[in-house]
C-alpha positions, 0 to 999 in steps of 0.5 A, a space after each residue: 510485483 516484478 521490478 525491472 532491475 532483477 529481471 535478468 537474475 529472476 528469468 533465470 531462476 524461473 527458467 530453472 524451476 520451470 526446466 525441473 518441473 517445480 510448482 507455480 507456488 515454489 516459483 512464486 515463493 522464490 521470485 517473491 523473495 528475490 525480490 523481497 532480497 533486490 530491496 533489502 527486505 526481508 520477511 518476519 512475523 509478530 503476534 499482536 494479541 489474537 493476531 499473527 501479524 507478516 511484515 517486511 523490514 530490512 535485512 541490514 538495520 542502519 542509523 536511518 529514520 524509519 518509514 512504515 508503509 500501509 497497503 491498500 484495500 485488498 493487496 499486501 506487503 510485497 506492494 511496496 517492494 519495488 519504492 523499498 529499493 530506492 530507500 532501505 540503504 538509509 532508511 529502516 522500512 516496515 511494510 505491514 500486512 494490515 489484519 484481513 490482508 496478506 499473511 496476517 490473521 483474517 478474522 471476519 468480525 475484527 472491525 475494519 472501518 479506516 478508524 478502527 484499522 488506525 488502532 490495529 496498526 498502532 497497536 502491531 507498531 507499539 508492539 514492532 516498538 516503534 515509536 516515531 516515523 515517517 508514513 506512506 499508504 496507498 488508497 485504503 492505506 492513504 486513508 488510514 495514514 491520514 488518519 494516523 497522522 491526525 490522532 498519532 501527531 507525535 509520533 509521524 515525522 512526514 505523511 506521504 499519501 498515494 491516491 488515498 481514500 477518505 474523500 469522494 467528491 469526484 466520481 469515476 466509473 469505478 462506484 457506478 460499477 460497484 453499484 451494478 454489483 460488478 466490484 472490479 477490486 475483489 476477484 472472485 474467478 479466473 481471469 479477474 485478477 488480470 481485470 483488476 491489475 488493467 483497472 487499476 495500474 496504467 503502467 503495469 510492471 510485467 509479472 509472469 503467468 506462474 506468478 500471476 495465476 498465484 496471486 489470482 488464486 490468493 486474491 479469489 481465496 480472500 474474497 470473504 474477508 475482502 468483501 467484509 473489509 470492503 462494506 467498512 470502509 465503502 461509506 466514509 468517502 460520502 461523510 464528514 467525518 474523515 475530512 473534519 478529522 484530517 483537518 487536525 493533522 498538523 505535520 508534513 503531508 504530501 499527496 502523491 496521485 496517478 492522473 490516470 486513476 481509475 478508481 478514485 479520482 485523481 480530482 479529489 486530491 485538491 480536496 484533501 490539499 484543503 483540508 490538511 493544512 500546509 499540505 502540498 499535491 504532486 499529481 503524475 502524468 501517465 499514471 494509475 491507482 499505484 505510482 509507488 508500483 508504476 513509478 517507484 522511483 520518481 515516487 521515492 525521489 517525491 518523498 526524499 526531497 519533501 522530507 529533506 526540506 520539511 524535516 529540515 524546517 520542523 527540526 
């Protein structure tokens, strides 16, 4: 996703590729890394077992804790570009391509339930050698943080939550529609990925045409690997099970939630304030499914103040 800041440094380097004829793939790989370099981010890969894993991390290490940022269902590492900004001049980032997403391996019979992805990202962060850090995930990514927090407690410094999955105990026209077989979030032809992105985003950040219609053509090319991750993880919003498990969490957790979501309702965050203990709720006007993407400052500003006072508390 574009930021605004480089806007005026990526429009000319499109302009230039679009004067000399280059693809819609060479402009979308050189406007990526713009905006993996505006953040201090840069590419690299892992092999973990049978899987090849992509990720980002800071292009200049520094003394800082280190925060590890989990994606939701369908989307990738470069959502969290545009929150990387207001953090990697103190804070050492890893956003991971969860397997299934991305640049990582795809393999269709992995196991993609929210508890089984808790063990593959252990295990791609034993292998990053890293070992105790603060999280954040969004939507599916939320539900696997929370998780994480609760089976991995020594190793999760602060929980940062954005509209997380897990709990579902308020509806929004996005189930009815998934029942009608009408699923917004897994793009199967032109025209959908623009659906998805006016579903899902209230304050949308401008992306241009070359770049969109990629990110189109990659998400329609997922769409086997999305649906299998999709039917793992569609049921645990109508159990227990996560909710009796987050309940266990016993570090800092902050709920951040768009009021404006469409997809899971800004309401059951009161739920997940009740069940993790201590934990506190920040719900933002205006905005949708990704306040890290449509409100990426004051959703930095969030987590640097909660992890100053509680870190701070607890150390």
């Amino acid at each position: 996703m574009l930021q605004k800041s480089p806007f005026t440094a990526v429009f000319l380097v499109l302009s230039l590729l679009l004067v000399s004829a280059c693809s819609r793939h060479a402009i979308y790989e050189t406007a990526i890394n713009l905006e993996r370099s505006a953040a201090g981010l840069e590419a690299d890969n892992i092999t973990v077992g049978e899987l090849d894993i992509a990720y980002l991390r800071n292009s200049e290490a520094n003394n800082g804790d280190t925060i590890v940022l989990v994606h939701g269902f369908g989307a990738n590492k470069d959502n969290w570009t545009r929150i990387a900004r207001e953090l990697t001049d103190n804070f050492n980032v890893y956003a991971i391509d969860l397997p299934g997403h991305g640049e990582s391996s795809k393999p269709l019979d992995l196991g993609y339930s929210l508890e089984e992805q808790v063990s593959h990202l252990d295990r791609i962060l034993e292998a990053l050698g890293i070992n105790t850090m603060h999280m954040m995930g969004n939507s599916m990514g939320g539900g696997i943080t929370a998780l994480y927090a609760a089976t991995y407690p020594d190793k999760i410094k602060t929980a940062v939550l954005f509209d997380p999955a897990g709990i579902l105990d308020y509806e929004n026209e996005m189930v009815g529609m998934v029942l009608a077989g009408d699923n917004p979030l897994i793009p199967s032809k032109a025209g959908d990925f623009k659906r998805l992105m006016d579903f899902a985003m209230e304050e949308q950040p401008f992306v241009p045409w070359p770049i969109l219609s990629v990110m189109e053509e990659k998400a329609i090319a997922n769409q086997e690997v999305n649906k299998v991750i999709f039917a793992a993880i569609s049921e645990v919003g109508f159990t227990s099970d996560f909710r009796n498990t987050i309940k266990r969490i016993e570090v800092p957790v902050l709920i951040v939630w768009g009021k404006e979501d469409r997809i899971l309702d800004y309401r059951n965050g009161e739920a997940f304030l009740e069940a993790i203990p201590g934990a506190r709720l920040e719900i933002l006007e205006g905005i949708g499914h990704a306040p890290m993407i449509e409100a990426p400052e004051e959703s930095a500003r969030l987590f640097l103040e909660f992890a100053k006072t509680r870190t701070s508390k607890t150390g």
